[in-house]
C-alpha positions as CSV (number, residue, x, y, z in Angstrom):
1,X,-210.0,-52.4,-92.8
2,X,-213.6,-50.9,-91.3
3,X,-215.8,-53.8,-90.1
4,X,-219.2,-53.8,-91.5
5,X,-221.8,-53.8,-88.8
6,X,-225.1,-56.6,-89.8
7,X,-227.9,-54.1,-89.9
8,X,-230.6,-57.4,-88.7
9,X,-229.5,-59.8,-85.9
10,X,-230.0,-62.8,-88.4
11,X,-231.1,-65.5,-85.5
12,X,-231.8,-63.5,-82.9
13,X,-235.1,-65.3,-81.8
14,X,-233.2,-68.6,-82.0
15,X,-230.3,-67.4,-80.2
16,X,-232.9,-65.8,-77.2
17,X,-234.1,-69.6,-77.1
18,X,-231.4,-71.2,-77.4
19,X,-229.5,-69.3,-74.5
20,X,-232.5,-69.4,-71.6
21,X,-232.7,-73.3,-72.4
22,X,-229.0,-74.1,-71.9
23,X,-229.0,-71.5,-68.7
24,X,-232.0,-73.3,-67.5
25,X,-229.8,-76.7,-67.1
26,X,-226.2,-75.4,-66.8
27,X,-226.5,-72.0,-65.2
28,X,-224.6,-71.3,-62.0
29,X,-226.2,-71.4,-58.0
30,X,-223.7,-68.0,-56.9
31,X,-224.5,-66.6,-53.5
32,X,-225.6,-63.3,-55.4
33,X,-228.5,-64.4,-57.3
34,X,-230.1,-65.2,-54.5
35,X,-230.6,-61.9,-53.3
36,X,-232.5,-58.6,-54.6
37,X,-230.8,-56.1,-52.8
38,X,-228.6,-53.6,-55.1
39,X,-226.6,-53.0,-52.4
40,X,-225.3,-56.4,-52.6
41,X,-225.8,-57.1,-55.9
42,X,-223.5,-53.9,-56.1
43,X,-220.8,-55.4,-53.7
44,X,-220.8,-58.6,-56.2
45,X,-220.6,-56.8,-59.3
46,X,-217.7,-54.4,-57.8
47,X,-215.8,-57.4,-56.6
48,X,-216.2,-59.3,-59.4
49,X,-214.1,-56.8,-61.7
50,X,-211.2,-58.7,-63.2
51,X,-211.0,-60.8,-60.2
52,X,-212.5,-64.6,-60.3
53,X,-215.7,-65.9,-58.9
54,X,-213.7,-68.5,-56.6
55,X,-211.8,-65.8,-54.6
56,X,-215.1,-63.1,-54.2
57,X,-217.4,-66.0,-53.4
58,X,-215.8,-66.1,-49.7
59,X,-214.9,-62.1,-49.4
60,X,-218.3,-61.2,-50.6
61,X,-219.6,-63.2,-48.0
62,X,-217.2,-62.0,-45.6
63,X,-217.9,-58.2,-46.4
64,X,-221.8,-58.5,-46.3
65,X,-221.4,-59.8,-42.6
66,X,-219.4,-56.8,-41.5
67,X,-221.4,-54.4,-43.8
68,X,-224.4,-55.8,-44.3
69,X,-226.2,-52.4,-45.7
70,X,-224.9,-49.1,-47.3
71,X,-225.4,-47.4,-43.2
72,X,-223.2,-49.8,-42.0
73,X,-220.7,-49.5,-44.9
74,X,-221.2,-45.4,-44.9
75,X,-220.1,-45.3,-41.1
76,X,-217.2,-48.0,-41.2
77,X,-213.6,-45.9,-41.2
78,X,-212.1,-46.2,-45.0
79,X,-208.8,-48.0,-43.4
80,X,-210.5,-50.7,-42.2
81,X,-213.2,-50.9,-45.0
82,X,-209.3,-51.4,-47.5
83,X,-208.6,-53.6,-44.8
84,X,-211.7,-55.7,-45.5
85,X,-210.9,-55.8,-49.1
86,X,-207.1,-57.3,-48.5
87,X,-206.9,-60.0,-51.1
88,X,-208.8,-59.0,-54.2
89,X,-206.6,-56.3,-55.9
90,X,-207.8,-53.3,-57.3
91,X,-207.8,-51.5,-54.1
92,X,-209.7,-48.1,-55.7
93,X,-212.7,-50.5,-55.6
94,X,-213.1,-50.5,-52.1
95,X,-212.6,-46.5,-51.9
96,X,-215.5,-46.3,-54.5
97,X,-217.5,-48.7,-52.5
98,X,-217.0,-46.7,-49.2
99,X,-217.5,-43.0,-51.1
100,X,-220.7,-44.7,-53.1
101,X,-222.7,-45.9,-49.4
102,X,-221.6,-42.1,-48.2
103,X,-223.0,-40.9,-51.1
104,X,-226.7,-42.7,-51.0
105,X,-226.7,-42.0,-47.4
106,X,-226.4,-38.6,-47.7
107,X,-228.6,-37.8,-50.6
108,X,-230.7,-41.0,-51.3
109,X,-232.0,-41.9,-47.9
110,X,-229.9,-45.0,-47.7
111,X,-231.3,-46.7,-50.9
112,X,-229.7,-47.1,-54.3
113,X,-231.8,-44.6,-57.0
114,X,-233.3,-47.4,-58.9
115,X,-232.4,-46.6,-62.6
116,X,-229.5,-47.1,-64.4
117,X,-228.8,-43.3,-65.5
118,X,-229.0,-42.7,-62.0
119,X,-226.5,-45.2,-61.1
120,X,-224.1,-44.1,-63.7
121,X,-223.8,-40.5,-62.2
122,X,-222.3,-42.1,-59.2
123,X,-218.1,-42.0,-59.7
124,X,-217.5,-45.5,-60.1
125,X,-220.1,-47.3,-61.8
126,X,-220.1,-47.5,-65.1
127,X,-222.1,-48.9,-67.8
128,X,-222.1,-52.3,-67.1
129,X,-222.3,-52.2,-63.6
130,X,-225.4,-50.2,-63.7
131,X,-226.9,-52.2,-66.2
132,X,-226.3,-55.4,-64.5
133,X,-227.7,-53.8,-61.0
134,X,-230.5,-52.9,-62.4
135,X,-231.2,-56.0,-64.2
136,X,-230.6,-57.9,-61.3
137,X,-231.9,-56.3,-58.4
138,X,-234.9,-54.2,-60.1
139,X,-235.4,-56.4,-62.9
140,X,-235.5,-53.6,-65.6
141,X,-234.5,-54.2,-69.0
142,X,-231.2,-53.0,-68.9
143,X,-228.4,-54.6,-71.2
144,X,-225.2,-55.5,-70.1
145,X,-221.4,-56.1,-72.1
146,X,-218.7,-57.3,-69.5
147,X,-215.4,-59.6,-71.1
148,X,-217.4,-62.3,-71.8
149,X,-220.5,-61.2,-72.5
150,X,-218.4,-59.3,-75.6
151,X,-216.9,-62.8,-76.2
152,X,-220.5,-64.1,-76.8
153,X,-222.2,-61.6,-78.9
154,X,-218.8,-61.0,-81.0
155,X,-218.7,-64.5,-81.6
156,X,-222.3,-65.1,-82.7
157,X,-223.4,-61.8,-84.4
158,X,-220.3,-60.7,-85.6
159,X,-217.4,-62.9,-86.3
160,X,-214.6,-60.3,-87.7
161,X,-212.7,-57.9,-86.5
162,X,-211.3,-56.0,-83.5
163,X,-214.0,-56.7,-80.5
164,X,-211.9,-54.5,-78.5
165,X,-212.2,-51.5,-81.1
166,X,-214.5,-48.7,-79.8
167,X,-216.7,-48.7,-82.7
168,X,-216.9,-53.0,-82.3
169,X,-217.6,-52.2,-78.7
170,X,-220.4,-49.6,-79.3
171,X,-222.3,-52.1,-81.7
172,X,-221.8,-55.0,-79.3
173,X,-223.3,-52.6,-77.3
174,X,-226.6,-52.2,-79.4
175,X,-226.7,-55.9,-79.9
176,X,-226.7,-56.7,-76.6
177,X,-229.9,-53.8,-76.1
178,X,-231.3,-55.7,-79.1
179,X,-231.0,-59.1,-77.9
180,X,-232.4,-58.5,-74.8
181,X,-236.1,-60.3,-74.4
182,X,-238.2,-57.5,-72.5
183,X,-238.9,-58.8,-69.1
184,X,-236.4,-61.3,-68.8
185,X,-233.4,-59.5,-68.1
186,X,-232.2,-61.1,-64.8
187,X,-232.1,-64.5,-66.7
188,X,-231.3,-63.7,-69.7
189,X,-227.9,-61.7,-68.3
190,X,-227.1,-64.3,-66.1
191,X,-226.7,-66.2,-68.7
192,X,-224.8,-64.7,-71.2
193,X,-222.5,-64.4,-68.0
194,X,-222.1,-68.0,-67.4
195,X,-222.3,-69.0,-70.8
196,X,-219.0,-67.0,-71.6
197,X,-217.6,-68.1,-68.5
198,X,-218.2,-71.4,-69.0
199,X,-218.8,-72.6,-73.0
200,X,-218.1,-69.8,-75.2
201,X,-214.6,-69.6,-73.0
202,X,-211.6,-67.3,-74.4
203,X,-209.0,-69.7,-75.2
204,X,-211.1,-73.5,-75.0
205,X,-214.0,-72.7,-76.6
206,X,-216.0,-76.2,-76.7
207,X,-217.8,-75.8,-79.6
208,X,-219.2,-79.1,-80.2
209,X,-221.3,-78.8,-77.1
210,X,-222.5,-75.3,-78.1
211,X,-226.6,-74.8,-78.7
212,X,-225.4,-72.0,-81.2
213,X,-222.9,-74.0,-83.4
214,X,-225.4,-74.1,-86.3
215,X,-225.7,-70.3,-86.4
216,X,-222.8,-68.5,-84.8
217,X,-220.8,-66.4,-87.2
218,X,-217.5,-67.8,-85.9
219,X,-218.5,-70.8,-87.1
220,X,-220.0,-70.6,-90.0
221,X,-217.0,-68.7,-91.2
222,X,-214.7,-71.5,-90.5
223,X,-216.9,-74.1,-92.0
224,X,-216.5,-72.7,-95.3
């Protein structure tokens, strides 16, 4: 059966509020918000693909002290750059890495292009990771969808269906654009990150404690 999109984000203002107040109080100190530079933000957001905060949190720290900027990275030998990596999985990551600093060496000066579109044309960033390093390290109003960012939105703005369907995934795309308060996009992000990660969880959900219980689709469809 098709799902049938909400054309209006009933809540939207509330949920805006709602979020930035409970990320205020609960969000998380991670050594990557404390920095602007894409570069690392980059490094983060690569690492942090399918792999938990508790094992990049020292290897991010690790790799930022023998590569501290896309130069250094861009003249290390791949072997020893996959030998950095050892321990997080996913080993085409550190290639992408490697061929990525070559890449902005070589036709960017050293410097990250700062725009999303531009990131995107890079092999190896997609749509979320350009979103989220351009939120992050330039500030621009650029949405981002990762797993439980998805989780979230699904949840609260759509309740049914498939959220792993391609035409689910395109509209949680468009909410999450929609949702989006203009000039708040490192925040507001950061929050739906650690929200997901930490309240609106995959298999504990703890509802009681949630600021959207009195809206959120989920909810309200098993309250009836």
């Amino acid at each position: 059966m098709a799902t049938s999109f909400p054309k209006r984000l009933q809540y939207k203002t509330r949920f805006q509020q709602a979020l930035l107040a409970w990320f205020a109080v609960h969000g998380r100190d991670l050594p990557w918000r404390r920095t602007s530079d894409p570069y690392h933000i980059l490094v983060s957001e690569m690492m942090l693909q399918q792999t938990q905060v508790e094992r990049v949190t020292p290897k991010y720290a690790e790799w930022l002290e023998k590569y501290p900027t896309l130069e250094a990275l861009a003249e290390a030998e791949l072997d020893e750059v996959k030998g950095t990596w050892k321990g997080l999985g996913y080993n085409v990551r550190p290639v992408r890495l490697h061929s990525i600093a070559r890449e902005t060496v070589a036709h960017y000066g050293g410097a990250l292009p700062p725009s999303a579109a531009a990131l995107r044309r890079f092999k190896g960033i997609g749509r979320y990771t350009a979103g989220a390093v351009a939120s992050f390290a330039w500030r621009l109003d650029e949405p981002v969808l990762d797993t439980n960012v998805r989780r979230v939105l699904f949840r609260v703005f759509l309740g049914t269906g498939d959220p792993r369907a391609s035409a689910v995934e395109r509209y949680l795309w468009t909410v999450a654009a929609r949702v989006l308060p203009r000039g708040h996009a490192w925040e507001f992000n950061s929050a739906l990150m650690d929200f997901g990660a930490t309240l609106c969880t995959a298999r504990a959900p703890r509802c009681p404690a949630c600021p959207m219980e009195a809206f959120c689709r989920v909810q309200r469809r098993q309250a009836r």
